[in-house]
C-alpha positions in Angstrom: 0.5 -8.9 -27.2 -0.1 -6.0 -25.0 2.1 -3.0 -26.6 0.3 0.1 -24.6 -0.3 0.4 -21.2 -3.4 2.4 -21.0 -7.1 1.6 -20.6 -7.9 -2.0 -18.8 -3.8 -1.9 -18.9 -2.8 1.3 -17.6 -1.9 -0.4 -14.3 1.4 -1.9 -16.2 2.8 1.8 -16.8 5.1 3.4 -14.4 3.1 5.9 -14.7 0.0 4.5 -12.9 -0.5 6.2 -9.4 0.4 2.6 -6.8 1.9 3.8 -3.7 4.5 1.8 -2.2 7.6 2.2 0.3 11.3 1.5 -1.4 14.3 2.0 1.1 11.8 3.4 3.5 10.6 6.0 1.6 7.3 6.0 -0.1 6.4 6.9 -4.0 3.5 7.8 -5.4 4.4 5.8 -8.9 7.5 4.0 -10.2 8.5 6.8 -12.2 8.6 9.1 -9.1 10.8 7.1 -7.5 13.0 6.1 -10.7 13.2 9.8 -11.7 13.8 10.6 -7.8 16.8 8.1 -7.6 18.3 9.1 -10.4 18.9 12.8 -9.3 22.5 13.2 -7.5 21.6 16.1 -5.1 19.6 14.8 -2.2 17.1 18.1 -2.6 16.4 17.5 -6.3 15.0 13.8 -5.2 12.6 15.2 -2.5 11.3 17.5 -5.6 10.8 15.0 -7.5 9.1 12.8 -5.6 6.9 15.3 -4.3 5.7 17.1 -7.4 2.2 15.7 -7.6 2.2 14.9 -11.4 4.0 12.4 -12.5 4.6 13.7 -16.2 6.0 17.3 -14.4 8.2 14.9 -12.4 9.7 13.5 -15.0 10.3 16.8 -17.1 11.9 18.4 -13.7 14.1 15.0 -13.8 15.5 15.8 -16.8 17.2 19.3 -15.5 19.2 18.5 -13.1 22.4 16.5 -12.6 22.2 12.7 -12.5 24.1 9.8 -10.5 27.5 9.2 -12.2 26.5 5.1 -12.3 23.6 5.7 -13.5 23.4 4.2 -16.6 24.8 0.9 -15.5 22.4 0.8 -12.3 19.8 2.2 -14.4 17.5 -1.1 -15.6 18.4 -2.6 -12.5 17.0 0.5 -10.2 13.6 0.0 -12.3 13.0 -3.6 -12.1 13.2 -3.7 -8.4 11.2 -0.8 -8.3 8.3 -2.5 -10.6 9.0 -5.7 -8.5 8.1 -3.5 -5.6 5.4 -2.0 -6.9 4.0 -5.6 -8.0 3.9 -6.9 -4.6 0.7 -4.8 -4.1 -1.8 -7.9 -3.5 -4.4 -6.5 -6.0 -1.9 -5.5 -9.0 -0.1 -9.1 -8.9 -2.7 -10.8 -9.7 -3.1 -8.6 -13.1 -0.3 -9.0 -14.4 -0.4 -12.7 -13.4 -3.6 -12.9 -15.9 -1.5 -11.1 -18.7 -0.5 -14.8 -18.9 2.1 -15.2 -21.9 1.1 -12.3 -23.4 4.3 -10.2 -24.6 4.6 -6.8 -23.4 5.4 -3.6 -24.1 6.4 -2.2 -27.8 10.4 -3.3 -27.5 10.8 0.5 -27.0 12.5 0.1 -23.9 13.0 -2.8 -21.3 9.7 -2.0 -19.1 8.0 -4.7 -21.1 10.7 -7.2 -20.5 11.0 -6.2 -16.9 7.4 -6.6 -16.7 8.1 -10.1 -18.1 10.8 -11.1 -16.0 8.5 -10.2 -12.7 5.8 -11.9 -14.1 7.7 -14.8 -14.3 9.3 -14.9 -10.5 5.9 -14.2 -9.3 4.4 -17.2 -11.4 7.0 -19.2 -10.1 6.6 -18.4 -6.6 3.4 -18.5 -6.2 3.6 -22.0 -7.8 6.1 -23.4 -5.4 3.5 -22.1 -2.5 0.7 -23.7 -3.9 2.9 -26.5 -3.9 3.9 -26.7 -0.9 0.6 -26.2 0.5 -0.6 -29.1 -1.3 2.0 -31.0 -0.1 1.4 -30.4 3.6 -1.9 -31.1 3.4 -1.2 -34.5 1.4 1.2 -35.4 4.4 -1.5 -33.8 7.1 -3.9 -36.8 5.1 -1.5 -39.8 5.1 -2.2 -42.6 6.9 1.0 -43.1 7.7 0.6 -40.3 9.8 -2.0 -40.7 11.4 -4.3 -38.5 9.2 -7.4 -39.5 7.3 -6.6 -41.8 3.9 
């Protein structure tokens, strides 16, 4: 069970600096852009995004109006964005080696987001490696011509 993101496991917190583009716009961290896309006014989520630390980002967040829908989109809005940030080829693989391990503190539904992604990766990059075997069993198959 991994219940706090810091140390060797800081890079599962929304909070960890990973820059990545969502909608064509890049964020320095999933919370800038969840507290960014959360803001109704279109100035108050170039703020956000651009204050440099992400702990003053968030407090900012928190003083200005927010998008009607936002607490139905809300959990939706954050697993694409930690989906997004996941796609990062040197952070998939970490949280690929958190295994089975649960995650997060049941706080919130970061930990089970975190989960979820896991899982779609794992599965994706299993159907690759499948895939790839596959070709290459067919590539070697008499039948075709290939080496037995």
């Amino acid at each position: 069970m991994i219940k706090k993101f810091e140390g060797e496991h800081e890079f599962l917190s929304n909070l960890f600096i990973s820059t990545f583009i969502h909608n064509g716009i890049k964020y320095k961290s999933v919370a800038h852009a969840f507290y960014s896309l959360k803001c109704k006014n279109l100035d108050d989520r170039i703020r956000i995004r651009e204050i440099k630390d992400v702990k003053e980002a968030i407090r900012e967040s928190k003083k200005v109006p927010i998008v009607d829908t936002w607490q139905v989109e809300c959990r939706n809005v954050m697993k694409e964005l930690i989906r997004q940030k996941f796609e990062n080829p040197f952070l998939m693989p970490r949280l690929l080696e958190t295994n089975e391990q649960w995650l997060g503190d049941g706080k919130n539904f970061v930990g089970e987001i975190l989960m979820e992604i896991r899982d779609e990766f794992r599965n994706k990059s299993t159907q690759v490696s499948r895939s790839c075997f596959t070709k290459v069993e067919m590539f070697r198959h008499p039948d075709l011509g290939g080496a037995p």
